[in-house]
C-alpha positions as CSV (number, residue, x, y, z in Angstrom):
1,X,109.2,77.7,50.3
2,X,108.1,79.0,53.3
3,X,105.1,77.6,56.3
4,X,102.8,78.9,54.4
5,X,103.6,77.6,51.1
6,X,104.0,74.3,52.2
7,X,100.6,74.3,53.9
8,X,99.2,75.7,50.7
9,X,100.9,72.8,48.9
10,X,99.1,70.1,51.2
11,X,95.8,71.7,50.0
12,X,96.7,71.5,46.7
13,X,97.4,67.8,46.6
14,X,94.4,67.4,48.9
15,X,91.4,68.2,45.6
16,X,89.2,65.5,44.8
17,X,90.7,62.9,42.0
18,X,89.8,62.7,38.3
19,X,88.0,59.4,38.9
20,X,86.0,61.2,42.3
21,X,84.9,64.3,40.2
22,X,83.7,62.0,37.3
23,X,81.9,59.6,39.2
24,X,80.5,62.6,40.8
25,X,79.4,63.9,37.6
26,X,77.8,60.8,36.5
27,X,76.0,60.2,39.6
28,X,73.9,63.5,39.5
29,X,73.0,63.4,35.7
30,X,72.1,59.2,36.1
31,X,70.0,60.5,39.6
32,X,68.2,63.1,37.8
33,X,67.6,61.4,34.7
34,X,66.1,58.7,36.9
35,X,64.0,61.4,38.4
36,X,62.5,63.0,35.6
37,X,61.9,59.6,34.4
38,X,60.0,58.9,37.5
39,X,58.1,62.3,37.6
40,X,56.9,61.6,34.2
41,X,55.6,58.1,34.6
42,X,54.3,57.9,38.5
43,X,51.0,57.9,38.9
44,X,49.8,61.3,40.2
45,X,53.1,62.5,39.6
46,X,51.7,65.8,38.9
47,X,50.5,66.2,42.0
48,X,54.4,66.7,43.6
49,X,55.2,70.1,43.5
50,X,57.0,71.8,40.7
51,X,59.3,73.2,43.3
52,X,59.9,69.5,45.0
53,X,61.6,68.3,42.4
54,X,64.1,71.3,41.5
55,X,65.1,71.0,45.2
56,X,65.7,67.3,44.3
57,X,67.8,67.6,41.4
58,X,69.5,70.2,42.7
59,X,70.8,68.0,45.8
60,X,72.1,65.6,43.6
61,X,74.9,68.2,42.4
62,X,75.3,69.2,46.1
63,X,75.4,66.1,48.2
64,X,78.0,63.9,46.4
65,X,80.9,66.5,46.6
66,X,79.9,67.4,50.0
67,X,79.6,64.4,51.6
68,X,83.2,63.6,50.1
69,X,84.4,66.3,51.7
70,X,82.9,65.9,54.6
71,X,84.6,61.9,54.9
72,X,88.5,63.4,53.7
73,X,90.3,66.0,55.9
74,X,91.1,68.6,54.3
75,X,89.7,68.6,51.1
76,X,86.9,71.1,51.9
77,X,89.7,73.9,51.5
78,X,91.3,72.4,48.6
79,X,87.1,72.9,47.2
80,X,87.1,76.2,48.1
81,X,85.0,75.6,50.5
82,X,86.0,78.5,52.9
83,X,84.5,82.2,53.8
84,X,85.5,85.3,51.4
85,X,86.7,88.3,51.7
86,X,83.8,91.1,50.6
87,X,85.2,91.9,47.3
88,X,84.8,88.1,46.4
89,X,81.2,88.7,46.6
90,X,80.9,91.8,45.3
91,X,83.3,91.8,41.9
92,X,81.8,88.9,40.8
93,X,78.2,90.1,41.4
94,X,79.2,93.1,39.0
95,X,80.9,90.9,37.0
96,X,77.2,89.1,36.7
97,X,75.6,92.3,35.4
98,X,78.0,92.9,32.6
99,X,77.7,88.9,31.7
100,X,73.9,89.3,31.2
101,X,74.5,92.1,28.6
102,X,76.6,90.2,26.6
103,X,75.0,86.7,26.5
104,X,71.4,88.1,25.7
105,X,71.7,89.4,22.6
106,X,74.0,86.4,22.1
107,X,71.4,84.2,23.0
108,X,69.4,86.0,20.4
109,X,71.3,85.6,17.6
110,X,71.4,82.5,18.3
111,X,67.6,81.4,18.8
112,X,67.7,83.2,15.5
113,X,70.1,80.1,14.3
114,X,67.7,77.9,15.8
115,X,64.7,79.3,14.3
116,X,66.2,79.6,10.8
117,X,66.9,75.7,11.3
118,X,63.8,75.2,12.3
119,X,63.5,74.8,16.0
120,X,61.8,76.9,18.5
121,X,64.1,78.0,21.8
122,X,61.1,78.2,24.6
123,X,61.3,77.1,28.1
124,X,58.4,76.3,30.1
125,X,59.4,77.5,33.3
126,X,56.9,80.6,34.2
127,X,56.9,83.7,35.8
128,X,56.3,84.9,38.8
129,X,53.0,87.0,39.2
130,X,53.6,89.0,42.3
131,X,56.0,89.7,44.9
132,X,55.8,86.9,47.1
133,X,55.9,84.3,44.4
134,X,59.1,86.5,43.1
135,X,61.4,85.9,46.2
136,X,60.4,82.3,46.2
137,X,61.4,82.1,42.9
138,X,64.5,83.9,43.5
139,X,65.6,81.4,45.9
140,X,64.7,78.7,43.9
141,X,66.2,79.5,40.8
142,X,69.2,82.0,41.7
143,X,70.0,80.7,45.0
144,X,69.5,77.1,45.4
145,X,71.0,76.1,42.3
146,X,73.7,78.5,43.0
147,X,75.1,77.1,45.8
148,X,74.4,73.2,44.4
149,X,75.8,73.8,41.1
150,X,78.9,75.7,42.4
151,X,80.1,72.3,45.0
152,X,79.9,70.0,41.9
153,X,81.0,71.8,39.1
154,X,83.5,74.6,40.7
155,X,84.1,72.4,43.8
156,X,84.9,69.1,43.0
157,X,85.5,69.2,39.0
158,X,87.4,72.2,39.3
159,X,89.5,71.5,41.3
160,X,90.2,67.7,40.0
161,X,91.1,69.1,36.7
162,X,93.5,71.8,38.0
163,X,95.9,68.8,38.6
164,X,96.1,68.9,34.7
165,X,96.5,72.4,34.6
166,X,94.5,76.2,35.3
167,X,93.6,76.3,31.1
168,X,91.9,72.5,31.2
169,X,90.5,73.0,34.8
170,X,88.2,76.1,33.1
171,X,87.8,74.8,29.8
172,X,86.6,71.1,31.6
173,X,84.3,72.5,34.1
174,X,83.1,75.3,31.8
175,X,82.3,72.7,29.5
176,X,80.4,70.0,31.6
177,X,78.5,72.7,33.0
178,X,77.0,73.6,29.8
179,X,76.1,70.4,28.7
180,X,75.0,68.9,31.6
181,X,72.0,71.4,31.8
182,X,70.9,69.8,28.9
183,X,69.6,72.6,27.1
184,X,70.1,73.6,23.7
185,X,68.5,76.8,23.4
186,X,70.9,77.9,26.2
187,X,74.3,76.2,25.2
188,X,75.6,80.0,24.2
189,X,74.9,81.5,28.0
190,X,76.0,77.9,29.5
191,X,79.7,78.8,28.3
192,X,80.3,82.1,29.0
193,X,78.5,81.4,32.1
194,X,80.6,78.4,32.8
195,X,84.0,80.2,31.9
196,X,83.4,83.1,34.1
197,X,82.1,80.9,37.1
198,X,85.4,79.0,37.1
199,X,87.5,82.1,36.6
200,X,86.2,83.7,39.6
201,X,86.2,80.1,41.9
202,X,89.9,80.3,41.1
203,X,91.0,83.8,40.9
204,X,89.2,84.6,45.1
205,X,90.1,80.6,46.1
206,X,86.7,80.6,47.6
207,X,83.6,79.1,46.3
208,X,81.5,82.0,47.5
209,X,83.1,84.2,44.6
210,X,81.5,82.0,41.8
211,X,77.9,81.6,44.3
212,X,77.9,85.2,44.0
213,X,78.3,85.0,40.3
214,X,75.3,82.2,39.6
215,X,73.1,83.4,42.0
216,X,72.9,87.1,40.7
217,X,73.1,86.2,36.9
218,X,70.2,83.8,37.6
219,X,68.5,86.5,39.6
220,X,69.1,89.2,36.9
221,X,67.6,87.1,34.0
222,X,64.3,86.6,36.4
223,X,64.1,89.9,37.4
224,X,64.3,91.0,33.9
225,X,61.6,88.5,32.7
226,X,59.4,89.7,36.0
227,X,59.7,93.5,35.4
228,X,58.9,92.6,31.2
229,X,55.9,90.8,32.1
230,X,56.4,87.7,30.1
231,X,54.9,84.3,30.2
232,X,58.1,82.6,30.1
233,X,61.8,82.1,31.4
234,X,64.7,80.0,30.8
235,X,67.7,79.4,32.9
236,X,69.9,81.3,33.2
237,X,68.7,83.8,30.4
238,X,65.6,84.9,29.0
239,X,64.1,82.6,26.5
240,X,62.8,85.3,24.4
241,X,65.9,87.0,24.0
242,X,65.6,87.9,20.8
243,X,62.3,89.6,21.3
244,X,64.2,91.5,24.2
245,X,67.3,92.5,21.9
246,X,67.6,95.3,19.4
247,X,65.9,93.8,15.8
248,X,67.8,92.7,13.2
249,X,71.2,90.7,13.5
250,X,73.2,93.6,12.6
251,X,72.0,95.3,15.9
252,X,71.9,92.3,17.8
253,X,75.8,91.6,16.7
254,X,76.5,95.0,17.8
255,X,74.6,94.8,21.1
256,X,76.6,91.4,21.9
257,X,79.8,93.5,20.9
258,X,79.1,96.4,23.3
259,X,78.1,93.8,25.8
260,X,81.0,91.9,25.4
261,X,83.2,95.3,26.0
262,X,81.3,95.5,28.7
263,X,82.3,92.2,29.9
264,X,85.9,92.0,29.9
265,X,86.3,95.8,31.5
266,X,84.0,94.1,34.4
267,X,86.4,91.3,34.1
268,X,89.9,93.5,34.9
269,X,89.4,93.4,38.8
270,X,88.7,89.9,38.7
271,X,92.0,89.2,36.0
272,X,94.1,91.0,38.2
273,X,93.6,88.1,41.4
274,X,93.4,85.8,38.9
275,X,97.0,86.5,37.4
276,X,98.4,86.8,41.1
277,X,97.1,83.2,41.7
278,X,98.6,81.9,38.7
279,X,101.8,83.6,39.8
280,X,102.2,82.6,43.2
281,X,104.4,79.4,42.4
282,X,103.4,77.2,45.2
283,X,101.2,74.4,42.9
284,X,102.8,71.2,41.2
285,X,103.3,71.0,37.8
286,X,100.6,69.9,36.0
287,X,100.3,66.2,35.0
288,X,100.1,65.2,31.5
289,X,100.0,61.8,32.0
290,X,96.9,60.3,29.7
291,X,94.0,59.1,32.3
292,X,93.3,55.9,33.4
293,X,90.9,53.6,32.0
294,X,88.5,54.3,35.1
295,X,88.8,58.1,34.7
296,X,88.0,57.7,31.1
297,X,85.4,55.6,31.1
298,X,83.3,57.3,34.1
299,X,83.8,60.6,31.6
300,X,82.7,59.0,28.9
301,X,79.3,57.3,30.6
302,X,78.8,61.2,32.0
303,X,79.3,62.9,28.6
304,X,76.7,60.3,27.5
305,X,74.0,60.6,29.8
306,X,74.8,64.4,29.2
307,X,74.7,64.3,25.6
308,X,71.0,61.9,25.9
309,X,69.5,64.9,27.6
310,X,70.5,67.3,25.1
311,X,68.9,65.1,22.2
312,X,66.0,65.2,24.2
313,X,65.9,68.5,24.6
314,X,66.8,69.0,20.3
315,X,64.1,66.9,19.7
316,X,61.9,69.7,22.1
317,X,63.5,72.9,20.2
318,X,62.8,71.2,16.4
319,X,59.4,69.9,17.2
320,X,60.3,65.9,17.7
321,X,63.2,65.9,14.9
């Protein structure tokens, strides 16, 4: 192994810890559970902002990771955290466009699930009337969150599950991105979402590659919404998918099937850096030792709070059930 490997090695063993990356997690649902809480039951509460208190959730994903970097040299590279080459921005970005064909129609079959069960998948979030109000809402919905989401979720849990391995690294982060949303009606787009945002962190080795991914898909899906004219929008699709997809489930299977085509051919670029990553031979084995008592528990408290707002939320969707 060469300088270069070996400085690539001390990166490697420089990502945050299982027990960091939980407790991580844990403290941004807890903060913004706390939050809503408090927006809810303070006194003129409605008075803040809507826009306030996105900007405060979303911090509470960003500052955590960042200030642990910040305090531990060296483990802002082993996060990603480092400038891209164009095609990092640009593949994924494509890759973005290709996503949003496949998961709206698959969001539409399955609000159709949910409506056959008797729920109704609607998000309250409206839609910007004009211009002005449409870049705001583009940086407050595609970029802000974005670059928030991406140090948590891609940043520190990413990379604290790679030490397990590159399969449990996306499957883990993919998977506490979806639920910690907290939304039902979405869980579909969450995971495809989630899978592709991790695939691109670690195929490019540079956060910017999945920003670029989350910040146009959630840009897309309000653009969309905008140029349709409709009263309402849900992150990171449209909440009326299946108004916007083809009738019938036949030709919504067939539109998720196309878009899905569409998907993985937008995905081959991407693959290919990915494979070479994999390949390159300079990363420990991964452990599969069973995790401590400390790493479990702080997972287990996170999937919890995670899985409180998601009963919340199924008690929204089927009307208080």
């Amino acid at each position: 192994m060469g300088v270069s490997g070996d400085m690539r090695m001390r990166v490697w063993l420089r990502r945050p810890t299982l027990i960091a990356a939980n407790g991580m997690l844990l403290l941004a649902l807890a903060g913004q559970a706390i939050l809503s809480a408090l927006y809810s039951a303070l006194p003129g509460a409605a008075a803040i902002p809507y826009e306030a208190f996105v900007i405060a959730g979303e911090l509470l994903f960003f500052a955590p990771p960042m200030i642990y970097a910040a305090r531990r040299p060296g483990v802002s590279l082993a996060m990603r955290l480092k400038a891209p080459e164009p095609r990092a921005v640009l593949f994924p970005a494509i890759w973005a466009i290709a996503a949003f064909a496949f998961t709206m129609p698959l969001n539409a079959l399955w609000a159709d699930l949910l409506g056959a069960a008797g729920g109704s998948a609607v998000s309250n979030m409206p839609v910007p009337d004009g211009p002005r109000q449409l870049a705001w809402s583009l940086a407050l919905i595609a970029g802000i969150p974005a670059i928030c989401e991406e140090a948590l979720f891609r940043g520190a849990i990413l990379g604290a599950w790679e030490r397990r391995g590159a399969g449990r690294a996306l499957f883990a982060s993919a998977s506490l991105f979806a639920l910690a949303h907290g939304r039902v009606s979405a869980l579909p787009t969450l995971a495809v979402a989630g899978f592709a945002l991790g695939y691109c962190a670690m195929a490019y080795d540079t956060l910017c590659a999945s920003v670029s991914f989350h910040a146009a898909f959630n840009a897309i899906g309000l653009i969309a919404a905008y140029l349709a004219g409709k009263g309402e929008v849900a992150l990171p699709a449209a909440s009326e998918a299946s108004a916007a997809a083809p009738a019938g489930p036949a030709a919504m299977i067939f539109a998720a099937a196309v878009g899905c085509a569409l998907f993985l051919a937008a995905m081959r670029p991407i693959r290919g850096r990915m494979l070479k990553a994999m390949s390159s031979g300079d990363r420990p084995p991964p452990d599969k030792s069973p995790m401590g008592w400390h790493e479990l528990t702080t997972l287990i408290v996170a999937l919890i709070t995670a899985a409180l707002a998601l009963i919340a939320d199924a008690g929204r969707v089927f009307g208080g059930l």
